[in-house]
N, C-alpha and C positions, 0 to 999 in steps of 0.2 A: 249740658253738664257732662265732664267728662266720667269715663266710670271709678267707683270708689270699691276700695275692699278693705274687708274687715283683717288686720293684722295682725292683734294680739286679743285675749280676752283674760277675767281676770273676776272673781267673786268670793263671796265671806259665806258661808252658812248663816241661815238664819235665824234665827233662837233671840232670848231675851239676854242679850250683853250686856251684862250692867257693867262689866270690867271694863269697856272700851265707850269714848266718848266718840259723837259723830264724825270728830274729823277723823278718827282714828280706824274707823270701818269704813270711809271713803276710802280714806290712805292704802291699807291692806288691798283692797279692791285692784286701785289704780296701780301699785306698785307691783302686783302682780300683771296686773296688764301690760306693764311697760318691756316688765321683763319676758313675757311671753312672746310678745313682738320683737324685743330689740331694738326699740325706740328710747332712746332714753331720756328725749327731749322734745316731746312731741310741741306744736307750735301754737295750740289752744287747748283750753280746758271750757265742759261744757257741761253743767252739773244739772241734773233732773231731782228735784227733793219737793213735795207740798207741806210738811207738816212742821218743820225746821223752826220756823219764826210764831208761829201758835203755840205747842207744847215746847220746843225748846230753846225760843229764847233768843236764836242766832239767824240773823237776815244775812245778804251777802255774802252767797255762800260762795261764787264763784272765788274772791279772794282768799276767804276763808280757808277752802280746800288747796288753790294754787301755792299758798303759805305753807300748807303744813307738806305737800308736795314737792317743792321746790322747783315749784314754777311761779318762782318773782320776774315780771315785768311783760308777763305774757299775758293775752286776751284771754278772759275768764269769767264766765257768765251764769247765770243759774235760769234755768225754764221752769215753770209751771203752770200746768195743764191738770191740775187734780190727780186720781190715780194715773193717767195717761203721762206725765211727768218725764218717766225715764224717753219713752219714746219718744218725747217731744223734743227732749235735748240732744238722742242721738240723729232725728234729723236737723235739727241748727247744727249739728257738726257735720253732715254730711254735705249739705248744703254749700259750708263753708270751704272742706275741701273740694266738692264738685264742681264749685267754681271758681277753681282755683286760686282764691282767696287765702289757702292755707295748706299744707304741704302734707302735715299729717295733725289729727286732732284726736285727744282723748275725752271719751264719756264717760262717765261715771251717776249710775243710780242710785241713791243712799236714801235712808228713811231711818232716826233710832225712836221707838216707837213706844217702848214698854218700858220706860222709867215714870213714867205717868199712869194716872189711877184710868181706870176705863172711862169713867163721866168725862175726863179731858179729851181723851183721845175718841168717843163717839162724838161730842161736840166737835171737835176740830174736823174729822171726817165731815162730819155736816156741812161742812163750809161749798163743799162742791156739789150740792144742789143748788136753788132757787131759795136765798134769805130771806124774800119776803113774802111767796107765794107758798113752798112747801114748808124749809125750816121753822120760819115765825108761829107758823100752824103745829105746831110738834109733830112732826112726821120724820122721824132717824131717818139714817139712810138703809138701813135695812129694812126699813119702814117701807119705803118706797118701793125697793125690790119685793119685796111679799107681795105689795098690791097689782104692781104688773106676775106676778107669780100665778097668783090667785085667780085675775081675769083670764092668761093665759089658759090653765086648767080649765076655766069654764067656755074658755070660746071654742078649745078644740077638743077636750072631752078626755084628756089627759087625767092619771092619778098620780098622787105627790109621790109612790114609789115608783111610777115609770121616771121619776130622774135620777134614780141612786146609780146608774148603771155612770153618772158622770164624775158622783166622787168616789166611787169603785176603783174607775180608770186611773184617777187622778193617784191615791194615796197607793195603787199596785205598784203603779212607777215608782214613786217617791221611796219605796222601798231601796231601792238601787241607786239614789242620788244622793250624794254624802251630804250636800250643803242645804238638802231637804229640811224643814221642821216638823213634818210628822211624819216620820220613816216605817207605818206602821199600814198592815192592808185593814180594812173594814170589810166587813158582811152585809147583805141587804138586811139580816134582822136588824142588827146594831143601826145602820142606818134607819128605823123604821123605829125604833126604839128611843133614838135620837131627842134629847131634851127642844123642845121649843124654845125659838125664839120670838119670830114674826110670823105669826102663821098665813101662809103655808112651810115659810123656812124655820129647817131645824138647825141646831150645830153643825150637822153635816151635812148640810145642803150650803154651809158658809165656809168662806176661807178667815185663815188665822192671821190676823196680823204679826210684825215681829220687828226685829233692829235686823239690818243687809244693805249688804250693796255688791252691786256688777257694775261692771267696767269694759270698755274697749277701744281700743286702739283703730283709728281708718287712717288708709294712706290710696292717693293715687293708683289704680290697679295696676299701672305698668311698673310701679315701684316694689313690688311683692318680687319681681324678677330679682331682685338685689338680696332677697333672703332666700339663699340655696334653700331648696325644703321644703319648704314653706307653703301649704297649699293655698290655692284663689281663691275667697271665697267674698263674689263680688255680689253687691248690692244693686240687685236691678229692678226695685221696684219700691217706692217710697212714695205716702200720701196721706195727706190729712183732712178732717171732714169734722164739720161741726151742726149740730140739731139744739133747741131750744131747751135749755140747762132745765127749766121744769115739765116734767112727765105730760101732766094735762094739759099742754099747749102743743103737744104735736096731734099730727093728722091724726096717725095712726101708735099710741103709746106698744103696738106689739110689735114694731118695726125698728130695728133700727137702720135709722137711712144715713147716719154717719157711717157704720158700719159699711154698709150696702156704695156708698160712695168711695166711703175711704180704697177700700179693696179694688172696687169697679178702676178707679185712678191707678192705683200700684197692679193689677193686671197688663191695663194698658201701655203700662209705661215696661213692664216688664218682657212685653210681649207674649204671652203665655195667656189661656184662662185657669179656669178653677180646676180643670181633669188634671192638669200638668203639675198641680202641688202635690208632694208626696207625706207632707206632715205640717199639722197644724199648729203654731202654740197660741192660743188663744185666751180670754181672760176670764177665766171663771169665778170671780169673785163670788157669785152664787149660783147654782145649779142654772137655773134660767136663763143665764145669761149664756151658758154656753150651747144653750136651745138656739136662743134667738142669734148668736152670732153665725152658726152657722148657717142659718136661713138667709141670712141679711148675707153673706157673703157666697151665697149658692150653689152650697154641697149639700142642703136639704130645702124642700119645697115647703112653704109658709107651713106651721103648724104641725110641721114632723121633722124637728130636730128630735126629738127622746129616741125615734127612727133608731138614726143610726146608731144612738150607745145599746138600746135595745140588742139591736139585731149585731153585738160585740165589732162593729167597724170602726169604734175609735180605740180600740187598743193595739197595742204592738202588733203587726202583721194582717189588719184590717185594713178598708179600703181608704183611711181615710185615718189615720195616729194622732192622737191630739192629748194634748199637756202628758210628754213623752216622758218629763223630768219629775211630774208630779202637777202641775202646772199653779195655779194659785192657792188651789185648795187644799195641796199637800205640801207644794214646796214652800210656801206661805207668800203673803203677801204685803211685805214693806212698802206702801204705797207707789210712794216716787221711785223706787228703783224697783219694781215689778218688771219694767215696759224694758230695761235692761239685761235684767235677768233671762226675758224670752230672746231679745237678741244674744246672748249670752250662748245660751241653748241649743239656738238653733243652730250656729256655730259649732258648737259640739257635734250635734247629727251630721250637719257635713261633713265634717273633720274623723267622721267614723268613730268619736271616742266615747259612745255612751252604752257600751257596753252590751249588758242584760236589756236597754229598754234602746237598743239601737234600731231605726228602720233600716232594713234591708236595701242596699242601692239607691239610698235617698243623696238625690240632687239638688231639690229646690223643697224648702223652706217657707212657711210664712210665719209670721206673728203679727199680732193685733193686740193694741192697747188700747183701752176704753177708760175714759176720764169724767167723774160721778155715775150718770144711772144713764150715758150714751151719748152726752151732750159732746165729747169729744172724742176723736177717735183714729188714731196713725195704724195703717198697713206697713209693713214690712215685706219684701221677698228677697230675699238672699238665695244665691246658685252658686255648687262648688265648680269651677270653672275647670 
């Protein structure tokens, strides 16, 4: 595959937009991606969304959006992979220019989420576990996450405030990111304080959902030369990895080995290991899971991921920076375009433009999107060249 780089980028803040319909927070998205690149015509479109045709009504999204974009009579496709959504559709684009199939392609991750009552949109969530083993049983999907939450705490002798230190991190940053939806820090008492939901999880061990989308633009890396300025910022590590969509049919429910795969693939392919990444964006849709992702991808040893938020390494100038932007649980979490957003992101960190929650001399990048409760799961590594 030849190499691919990222060109333009391009996102909405996200909050509840009742004022803007989904094509129209795609649109925003993309059109600032175009223009960020200088592509003004890119030659596919490749749209990540799961909740679209459940709560809203609209399949086909790929035309849908190419329409209101104006990109009539070009390839235009929609992915979905559950939360993992955005990522999935930015590697079908990558894919596509990597092999040379396409010259330059636009992604776009959209979700509009919050014109609908919560019963629709916990049910529609639902959909990306196991319909007949966990959903049928009434088990939500925060349902789910509590119970591996919970086991978690008793296998390795954790307390539910050894995980505040993850949405600590998560909402300090979010302070600094404008397209954030909770721009505000929290305390460990607040967090301890925290209304229940699924116990062991409280509200602030959860991410908020919301209406968003991120966008971006890939072209050939050799074609970046043609934009004076413009820095490299090539994609050299991409992989996907899938584990059985219900919890209690894996080996082991405290591992994820999508994860652990997914990344092992995008190492390899990147040539680099784990010491070499310098910032993490990872999917914390609930505390736990940003335990076990880092375990499954081996910057902590089984059972001491809360480790490193403890011992402050995943914040700004630690060994190890993760949800730099706020990551899901402050920057929120519009399903299908999450897995965009972090590519979005991490764009930013290389590009130097993130300010207050900048890493220092950050070169390579990873993100990780996870799709229901692990059953799917895309690495990312991107390096500014």
């Amino acid at each position: 595959m030849r190499p691919v780089a990222v060109l333009g980028i391009g996102q909405t803040i996200i909050d509840e937009l009742w004022d803007k319909s989904l094509r129209e927070i795609a649109g925003d998205a993309a059109i600032k991606a175009m223009q960020d690149s200088g592509v003004e015509h890119p030659e596919g479109l490749f749209i990540g969304n799961m909740l679209s045709p459940l709560i809203g009504g609209q399949n086909q999204l790929g035309a849908f959006i190419a329409d209101w974009v104006g990109m009539w009579q070009k390839e235009a496709v929609k992915t979905e992979a559950a939360c993992a959504s955005g990522a999935a559709a930015f590697r079908a684009g990558l894919m596509a220019v990597g092999s040379g199939e396409m010259d330059s392609a636009l992604i776009v991750g959209v979700e509009k989420m919050t014109d609908n009552v919560g019963h629709d949109v916990t049910s529609a969530l639902a959909t990306a576990a196991d319909a007949d083993y966990e959903v049928e049983q009434g088990v939500s999907f925060v349902g789910l996450n509590a119970l591996i939450m919970r086991r978690y705490m008793y296998e390795y002798g954790w307390k539910h405030a050894d995980f505040a230190p993850f949405s600590i991190n998560s909402h300090a940053n979010a302070v600094h990111n404008p397209f954030a939806r909770l721009r505000e820090k929290i305390t460990l008492q607040q967090f301890e304080k925290s209304a229940m939901v699924a116990t062991p999880i409280n509200l602030l061990d959860a991410s908020p959902i919301g209406d968003g989308a991120a966008a971006a633009i890939i072209v050939p890396a050799e074609k970046v030369n043609s934009f004076p300025g413009r820095p490299r910022i090539l994609v050299t590590g991409s992989a996907s990895a899938t584990d059985t969509i219900a919890v209690h049919s894996r080996k082991d429910p405290l591992f994820l080995s999508a994860a652990y795969l997914s990344s092992k693939r995008a190492f390899e392919m990147a040539g680099i290991d784990q010491c070499e990444i310098d910032f993490f964006e990872l999917h914390d849709a609930f505390s736990i899971m940003s335990a076990l992702s880092l375990e499954a991808c081996g910057f902590a040893y089984r059972g001491e991921g809360p480790r490193l938020a403890l011992d402050n390494e995943i914040r700004i100038g630690g060994k190890l920076p993760i949800c730099t932007r706020g990551g899901l649980k402050a920057r929120g979490h519009p399903v299908g375009a999450t897995g965009m957003y972090q590519i979005v992101e991490v764009v930013q960190q290389l590009r130097g433009e993130c300010e207050e929650t900048q890493v220092d001399g950050a070169k390579i990048g990873m993100a990780q999107n996870i799709g229901g409760s692990g059953a799917t799961v895309l690495t990312h590594i991107l390096k500014a060249d």
